[in-house]
Residue, then its C-alpha position, 0 to 999 in steps of 0.5 A: x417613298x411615299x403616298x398609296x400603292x394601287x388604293x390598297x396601303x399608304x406608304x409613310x416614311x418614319x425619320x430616324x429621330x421618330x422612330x422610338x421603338x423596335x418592330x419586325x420587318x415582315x419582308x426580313x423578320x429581321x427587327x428594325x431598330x430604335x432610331x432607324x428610318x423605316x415605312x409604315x405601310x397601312x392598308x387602307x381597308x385595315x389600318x389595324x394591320x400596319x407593319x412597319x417595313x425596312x425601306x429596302x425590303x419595302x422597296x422590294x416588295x413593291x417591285x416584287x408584286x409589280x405594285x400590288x404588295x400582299x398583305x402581312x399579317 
């Protein structure tokens, strides 16, 4: 999944071998593992505040809020 969402986020894929540190998944709290490929999701106003997402609990999100997801803080 990739690209922006309703000019609100950008979407990047993080591939398994990029992905070198551990983050917490807002959709989950569940951490997201060294080595796991995951999104980065940065709302385009404030790229200060990226999360880094699992792609399902992204994907989720996403269908949740019908394409407008909140923002995690």
């Amino acid at each position: 999944m990739r690209g922006r969402y309703d000019d609100a986020v950008e979407v990047r894929h993080v591939q398994p071998y990029e992905a070198t540190k551990a983050y917490r998944c807002p959709g989950c709290n569940h951490e997201i593992r060294a080595g796991e490929g995951h999104e980065v999701v940065v709302p385009v106003d404030a790229p200060d505040l990226r999360r880094h997402w699992h792609t399902a609990c992204w994907r989720n999100e996403v269908r949740r809020t019908r394409g407008r997801p909140r923002r995690h803080v």
